[in-house]
N, C-alpha and C positions, 0 to 999 in steps of 0.2 A: 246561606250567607247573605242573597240577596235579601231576606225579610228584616236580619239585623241589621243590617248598612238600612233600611229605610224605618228600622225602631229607633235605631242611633239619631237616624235626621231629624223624623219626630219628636223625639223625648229632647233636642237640641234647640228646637226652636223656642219656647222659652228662655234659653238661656243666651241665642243669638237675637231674641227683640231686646230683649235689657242691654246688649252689648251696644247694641243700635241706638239708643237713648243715652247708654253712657257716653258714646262717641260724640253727639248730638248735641251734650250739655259741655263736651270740652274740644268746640271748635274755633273757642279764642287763646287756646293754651298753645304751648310750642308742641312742635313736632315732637322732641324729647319725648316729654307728659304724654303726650297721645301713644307712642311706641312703649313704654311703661305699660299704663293703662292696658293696652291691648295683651301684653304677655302678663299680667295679672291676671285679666279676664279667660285667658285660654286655658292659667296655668289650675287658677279658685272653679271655673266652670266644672272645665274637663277632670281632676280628680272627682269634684264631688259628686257630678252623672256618674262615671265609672264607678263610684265605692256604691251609691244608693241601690241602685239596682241588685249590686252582688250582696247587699243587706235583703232586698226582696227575692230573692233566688234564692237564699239561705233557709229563711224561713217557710220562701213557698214549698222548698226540697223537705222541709221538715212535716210538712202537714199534707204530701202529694201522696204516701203512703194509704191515707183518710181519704183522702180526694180523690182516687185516679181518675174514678167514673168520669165525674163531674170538672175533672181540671181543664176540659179544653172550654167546656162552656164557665167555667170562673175566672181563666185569664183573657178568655174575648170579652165577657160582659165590663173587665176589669179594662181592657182598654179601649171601648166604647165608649164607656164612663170618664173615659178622661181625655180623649179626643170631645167629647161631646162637651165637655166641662172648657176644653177652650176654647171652642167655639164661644160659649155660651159665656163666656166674659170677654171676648173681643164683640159681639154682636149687641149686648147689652151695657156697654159701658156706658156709665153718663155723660150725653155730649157736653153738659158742665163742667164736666174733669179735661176738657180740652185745652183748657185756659190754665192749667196747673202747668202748663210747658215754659210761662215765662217766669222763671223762677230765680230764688235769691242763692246765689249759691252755699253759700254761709249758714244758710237753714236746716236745718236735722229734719225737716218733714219735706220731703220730695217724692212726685210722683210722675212717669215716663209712660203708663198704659193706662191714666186712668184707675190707679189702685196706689194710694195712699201711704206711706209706712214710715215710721218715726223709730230713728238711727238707732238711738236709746231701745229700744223694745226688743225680744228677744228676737221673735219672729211676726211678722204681717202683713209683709206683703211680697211680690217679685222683682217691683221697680225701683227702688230708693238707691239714692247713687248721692254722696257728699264729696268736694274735696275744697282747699280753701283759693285763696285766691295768690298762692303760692304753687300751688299742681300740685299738691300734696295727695295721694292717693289713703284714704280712710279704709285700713286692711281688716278693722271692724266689719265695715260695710258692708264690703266684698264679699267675707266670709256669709255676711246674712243671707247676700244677695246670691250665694252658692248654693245655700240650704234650701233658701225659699223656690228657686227656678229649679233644685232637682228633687223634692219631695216626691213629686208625683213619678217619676224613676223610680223612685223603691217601691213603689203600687205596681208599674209593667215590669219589674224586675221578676217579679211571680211568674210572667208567660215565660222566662225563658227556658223554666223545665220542658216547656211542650218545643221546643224547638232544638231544630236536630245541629248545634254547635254545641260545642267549648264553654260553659255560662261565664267562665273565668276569661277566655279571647272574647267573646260579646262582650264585657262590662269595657275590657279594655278598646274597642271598636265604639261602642258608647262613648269613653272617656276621649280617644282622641276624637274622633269626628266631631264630638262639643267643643274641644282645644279649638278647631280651627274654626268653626262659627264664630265661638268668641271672639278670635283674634279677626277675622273677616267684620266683624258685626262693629266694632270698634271705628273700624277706617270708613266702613260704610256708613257708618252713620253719623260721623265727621263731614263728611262729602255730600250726604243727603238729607242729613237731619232722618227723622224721624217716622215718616210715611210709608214707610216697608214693615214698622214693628207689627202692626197688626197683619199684613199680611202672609208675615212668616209665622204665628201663630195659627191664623185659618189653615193656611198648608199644614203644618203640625196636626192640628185635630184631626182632619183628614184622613191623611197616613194613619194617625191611630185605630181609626175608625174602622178603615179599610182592613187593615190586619188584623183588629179585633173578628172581623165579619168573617175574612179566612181562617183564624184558629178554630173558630167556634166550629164552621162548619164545613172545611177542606180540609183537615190537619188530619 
């Protein structure tokens, strides 16, 4: 239980630094729009962590057959690879992209970590967040901005054959525990702006990293 509850955290922190930029970019709107916003983000995060993963559970239960030998060392290498990987764009972002933070709101190209994404496109990036100068919330957006922050969930959705729960109660542990990042990430980052996104990212990799290192070689 405790490895899910800290896959849930990790695979969440992406989806709680965007909450954190979305909060960030709607601290001149009313209360309302911010309380929206927040039950948007918990509501677009947390489905789409919970369903991603039970998409990589699906398929990794489909190919563990093939794999058994090899499964504990392909779902650590598999979340090495992706704790490393956020690392590896919170430590390398260009400090140019820092100056992307004062932005037009009206603009379809917006970026909150440093990663770039235009509203219009299907998928490309984790950050983009539009709404008008009405608080109008862009459920486009959102939507992208669900898919793009739990991609990488359906890649550690594979480790959950090696773990001794429920894959169907972990995806939902996933889903809510992201619910409440979002809704948390929102109000925070109203309040703080912006300066914790990357740091909840680095904890994320971390955790992944960690877990990867215990499946491969305690499990």
């Amino acid at each position: 239980m405790i490895e899910v509850i800290l896959l849930a955290i990790a695979l969440a922190m992406d989806a709680f630094a965007v909450s954190i930029g979305l909060g960030a970019k709607a601290q001149k709107y009313s209360h309302q729009y911010v309380r929206r916003l927040a039950i948007y983000a918990a509501l677009y995060f947390g489905i789409a962590q919970g369903v991603m993963p039970l998409i990589g559970y699906l398929l990794g239960a489909a190919l563990l057959g093939w794999l058994a030998a090899a499964a504990p060392w392909i779902g650590g290498i598999i979340l090495i690879v992706l704790g490393g990987k956020m690392l590896y764009e919170v430590f390398t972002a260009d400090e140019s992209d820092a100056d992307s933070d004062e932005l037009d709101v009206n603009d379809d190209a917006i970026s909150t970590d440093g990663k770039t994404a235009v509203v219009s496109s299907n998928y490309h990036a984790h950050t983009n967040h539009r709404h008008t100068n009405h608080g109008h919330i862009n459920h486009r957006t959102m939507f992208t901005l669900a898919i793009a922050t739990s991609i990488d969930a359906m890649a550690a959705g594979f480790t959950l054959n090696l773990l001794a729960l429920n894959a169907w109660l972990a995806c939902l542990i996933i889903a809510v525990v992201t619910a409440v990042f979002g809704w948390i990430g929102v109000y925070l980052g109203r309040r703080s702006g912006t300066w914790l996104e990357e740091k909840a990212e680095v904890l994320g990799g971390m955790v992944l990293i960690a877990i990867g290192i215990k499946v491969m070689f305690f499990s």
